[in-house]
Backbone as CSV, one residue per row, in Angstrom:
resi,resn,N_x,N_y,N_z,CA_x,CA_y,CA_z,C_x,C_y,C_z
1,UNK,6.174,-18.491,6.496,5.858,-17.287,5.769,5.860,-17.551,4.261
2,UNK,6.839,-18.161,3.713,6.963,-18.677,2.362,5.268,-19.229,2.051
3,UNK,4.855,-20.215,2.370,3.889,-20.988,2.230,3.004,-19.442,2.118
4,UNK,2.712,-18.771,3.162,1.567,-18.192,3.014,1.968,-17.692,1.705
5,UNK,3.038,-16.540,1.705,3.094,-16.577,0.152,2.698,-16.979,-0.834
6,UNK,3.039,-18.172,-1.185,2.809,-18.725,-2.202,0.991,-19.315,-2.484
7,UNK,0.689,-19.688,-0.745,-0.863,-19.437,-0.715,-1.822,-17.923,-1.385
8,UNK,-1.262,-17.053,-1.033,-1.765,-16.240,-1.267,-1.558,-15.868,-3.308
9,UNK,-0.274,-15.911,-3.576,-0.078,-16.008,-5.075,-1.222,-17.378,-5.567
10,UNK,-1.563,-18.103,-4.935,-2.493,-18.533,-5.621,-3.963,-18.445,-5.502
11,UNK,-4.049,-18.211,-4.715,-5.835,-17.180,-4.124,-5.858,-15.723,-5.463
12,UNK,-4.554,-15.570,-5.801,-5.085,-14.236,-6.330,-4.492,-14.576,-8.172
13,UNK,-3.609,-15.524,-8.548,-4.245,-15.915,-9.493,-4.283,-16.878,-10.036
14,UNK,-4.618,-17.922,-9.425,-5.375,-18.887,-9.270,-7.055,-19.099,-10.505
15,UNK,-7.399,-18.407,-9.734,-9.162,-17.718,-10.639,-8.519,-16.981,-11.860
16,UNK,-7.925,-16.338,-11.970,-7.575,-15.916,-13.194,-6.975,-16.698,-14.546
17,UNK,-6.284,-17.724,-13.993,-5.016,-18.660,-15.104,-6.882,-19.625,-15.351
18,UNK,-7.457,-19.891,-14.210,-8.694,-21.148,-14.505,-9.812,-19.975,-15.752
19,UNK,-10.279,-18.854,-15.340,-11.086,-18.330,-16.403,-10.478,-17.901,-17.602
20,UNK,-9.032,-17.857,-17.405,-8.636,-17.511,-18.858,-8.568,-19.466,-19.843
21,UNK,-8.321,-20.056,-18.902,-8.202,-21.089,-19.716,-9.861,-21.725,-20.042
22,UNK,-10.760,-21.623,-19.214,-11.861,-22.007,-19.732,-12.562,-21.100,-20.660
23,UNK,-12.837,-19.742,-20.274,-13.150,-18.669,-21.422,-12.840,-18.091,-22.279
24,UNK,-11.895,-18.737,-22.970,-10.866,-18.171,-24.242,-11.858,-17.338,-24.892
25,UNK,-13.072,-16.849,-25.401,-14.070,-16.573,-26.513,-14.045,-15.023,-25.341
26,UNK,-14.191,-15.001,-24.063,-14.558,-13.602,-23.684,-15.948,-13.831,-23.309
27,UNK,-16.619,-14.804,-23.431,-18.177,-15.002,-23.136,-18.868,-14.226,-22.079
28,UNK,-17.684,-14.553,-21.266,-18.072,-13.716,-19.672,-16.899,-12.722,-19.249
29,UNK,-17.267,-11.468,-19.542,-15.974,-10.379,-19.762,-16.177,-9.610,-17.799
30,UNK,-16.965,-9.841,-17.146,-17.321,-9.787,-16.071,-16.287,-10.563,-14.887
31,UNK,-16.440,-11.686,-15.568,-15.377,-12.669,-14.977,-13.932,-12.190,-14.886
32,UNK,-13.575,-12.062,-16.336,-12.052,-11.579,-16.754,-11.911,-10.416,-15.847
33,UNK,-12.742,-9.086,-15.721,-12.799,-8.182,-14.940,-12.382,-8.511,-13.487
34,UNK,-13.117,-9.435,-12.915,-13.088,-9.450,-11.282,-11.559,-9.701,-11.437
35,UNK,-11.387,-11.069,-12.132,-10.055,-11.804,-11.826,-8.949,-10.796,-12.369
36,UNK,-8.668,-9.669,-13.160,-7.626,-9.035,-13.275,-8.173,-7.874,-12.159
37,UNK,-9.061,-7.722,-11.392,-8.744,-7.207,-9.731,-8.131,-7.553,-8.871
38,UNK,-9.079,-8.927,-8.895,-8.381,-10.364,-7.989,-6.346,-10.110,-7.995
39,UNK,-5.678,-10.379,-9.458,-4.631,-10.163,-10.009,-4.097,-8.940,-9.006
40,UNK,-4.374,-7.622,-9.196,-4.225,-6.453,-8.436,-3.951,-6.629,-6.979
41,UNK,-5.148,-7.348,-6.437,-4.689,-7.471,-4.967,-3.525,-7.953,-4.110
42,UNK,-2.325,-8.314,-5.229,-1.156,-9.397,-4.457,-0.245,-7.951,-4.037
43,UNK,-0.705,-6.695,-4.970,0.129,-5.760,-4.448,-0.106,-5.091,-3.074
44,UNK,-1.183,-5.450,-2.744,-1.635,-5.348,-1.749,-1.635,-6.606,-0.269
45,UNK,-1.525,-7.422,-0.876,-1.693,-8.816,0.116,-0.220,-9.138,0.519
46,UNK,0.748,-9.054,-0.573,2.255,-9.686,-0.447,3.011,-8.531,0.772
47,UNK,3.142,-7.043,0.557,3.663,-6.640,1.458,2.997,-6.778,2.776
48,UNK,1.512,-6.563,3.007,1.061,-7.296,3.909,1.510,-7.996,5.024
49,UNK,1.778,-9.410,3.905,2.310,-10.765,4.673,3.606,-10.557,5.115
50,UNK,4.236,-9.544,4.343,5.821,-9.235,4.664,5.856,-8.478,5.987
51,UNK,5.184,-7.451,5.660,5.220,-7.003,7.102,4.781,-7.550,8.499
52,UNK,3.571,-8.098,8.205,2.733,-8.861,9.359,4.096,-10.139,9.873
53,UNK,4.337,-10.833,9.183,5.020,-12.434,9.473,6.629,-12.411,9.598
54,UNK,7.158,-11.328,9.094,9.033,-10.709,9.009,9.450,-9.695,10.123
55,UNK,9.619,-10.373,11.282,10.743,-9.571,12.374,11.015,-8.336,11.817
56,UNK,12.328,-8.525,10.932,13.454,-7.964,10.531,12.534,-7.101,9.530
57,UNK,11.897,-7.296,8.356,10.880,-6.404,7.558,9.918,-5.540,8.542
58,UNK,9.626,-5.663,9.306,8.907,-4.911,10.115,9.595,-3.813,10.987
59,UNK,10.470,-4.437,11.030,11.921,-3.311,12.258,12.269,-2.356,11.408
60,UNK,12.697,-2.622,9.769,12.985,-1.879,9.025,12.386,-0.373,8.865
61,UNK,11.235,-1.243,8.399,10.058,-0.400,8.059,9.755,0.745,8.785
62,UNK,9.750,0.286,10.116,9.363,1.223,11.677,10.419,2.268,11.647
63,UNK,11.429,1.668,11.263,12.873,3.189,11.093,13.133,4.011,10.072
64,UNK,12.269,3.043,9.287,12.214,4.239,7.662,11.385,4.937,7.717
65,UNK,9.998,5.147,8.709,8.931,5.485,8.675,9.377,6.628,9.703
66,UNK,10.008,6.616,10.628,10.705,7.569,11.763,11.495,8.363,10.866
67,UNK,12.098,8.149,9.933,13.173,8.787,9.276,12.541,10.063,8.472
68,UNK,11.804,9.224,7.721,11.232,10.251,7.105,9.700,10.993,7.349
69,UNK,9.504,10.790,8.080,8.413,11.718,8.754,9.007,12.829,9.897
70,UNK,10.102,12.791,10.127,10.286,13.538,11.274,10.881,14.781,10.436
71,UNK,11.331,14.917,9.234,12.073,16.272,9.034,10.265,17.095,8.646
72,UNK,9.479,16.178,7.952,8.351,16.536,7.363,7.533,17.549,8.633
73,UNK,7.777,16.588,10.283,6.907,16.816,11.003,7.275,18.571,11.273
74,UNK,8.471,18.505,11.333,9.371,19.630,11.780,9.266,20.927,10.623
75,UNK,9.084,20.882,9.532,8.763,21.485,7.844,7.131,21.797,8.714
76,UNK,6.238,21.242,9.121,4.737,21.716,9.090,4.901,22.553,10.658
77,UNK,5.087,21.824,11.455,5.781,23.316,12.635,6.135,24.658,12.437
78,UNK,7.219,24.146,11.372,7.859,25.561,11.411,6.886,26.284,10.529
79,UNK,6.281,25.731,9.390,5.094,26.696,8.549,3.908,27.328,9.242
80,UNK,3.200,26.288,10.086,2.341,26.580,11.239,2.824,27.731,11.981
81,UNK,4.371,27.566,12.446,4.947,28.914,13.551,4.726,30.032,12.536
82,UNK,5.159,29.849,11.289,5.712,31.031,10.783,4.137,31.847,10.153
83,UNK,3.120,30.802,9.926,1.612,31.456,9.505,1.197,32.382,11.007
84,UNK,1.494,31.507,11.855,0.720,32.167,12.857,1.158,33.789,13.355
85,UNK,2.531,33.797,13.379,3.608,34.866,13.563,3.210,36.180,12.696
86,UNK,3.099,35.465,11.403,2.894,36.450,10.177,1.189,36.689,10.732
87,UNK,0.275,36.155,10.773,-0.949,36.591,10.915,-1.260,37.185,12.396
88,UNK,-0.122,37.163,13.412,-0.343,38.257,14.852,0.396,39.434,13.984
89,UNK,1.726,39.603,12.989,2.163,40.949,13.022,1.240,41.674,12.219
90,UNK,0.714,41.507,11.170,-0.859,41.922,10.360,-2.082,42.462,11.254
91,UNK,-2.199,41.744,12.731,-3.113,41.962,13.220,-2.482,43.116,14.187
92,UNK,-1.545,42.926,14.932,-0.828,43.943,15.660,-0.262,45.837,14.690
93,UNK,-0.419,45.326,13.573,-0.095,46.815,13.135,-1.060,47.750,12.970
């Protein structure tokens, strides 16, 4: 898992450290653009790999995700019960 890591920290900036060192002048501001995207994507790629390749990061995750969705699920129920309730006694009077 490490390795991919560190594979991946260099897929993403990798292209960036090489166009900043060859284009110091800005010549190609297109370039600089992609590669501070490129840059962006590790926030996206690293938890990723964490989750995909980590047992224990993944188990976590699955119970934090239970945790806090369930009072939420229970909060839209009860609003749902209580719209519907309120819109039969409106209709019933």
């Amino acid at each position: 898992m490490l390795g991919l890591v560190f594979l991946s920290f260099l897929c993403c900036f990798g292209p960036g450290m090489l166009i900043k060192t060859m284009d110091r002048c800005y010549k190609y501001p297109a370039l600089h653009i992609a590669c501070y995207i490129l840059n962006w994507c590790t926030v996206v790629v690293n938890p990723t790999v964490y989750f995909f390749r980590n047992e224990k990061y993944k188990e976590l995750e699955m119970r934090r995700d239970k945790r806090e969705f369930k009072p939420f699920k229970l909060f839209i129920l009860q609003a749902m019960i209580h719209h519907l309730l309120k819109n039969n006694q409106v209709v019933n009077k």
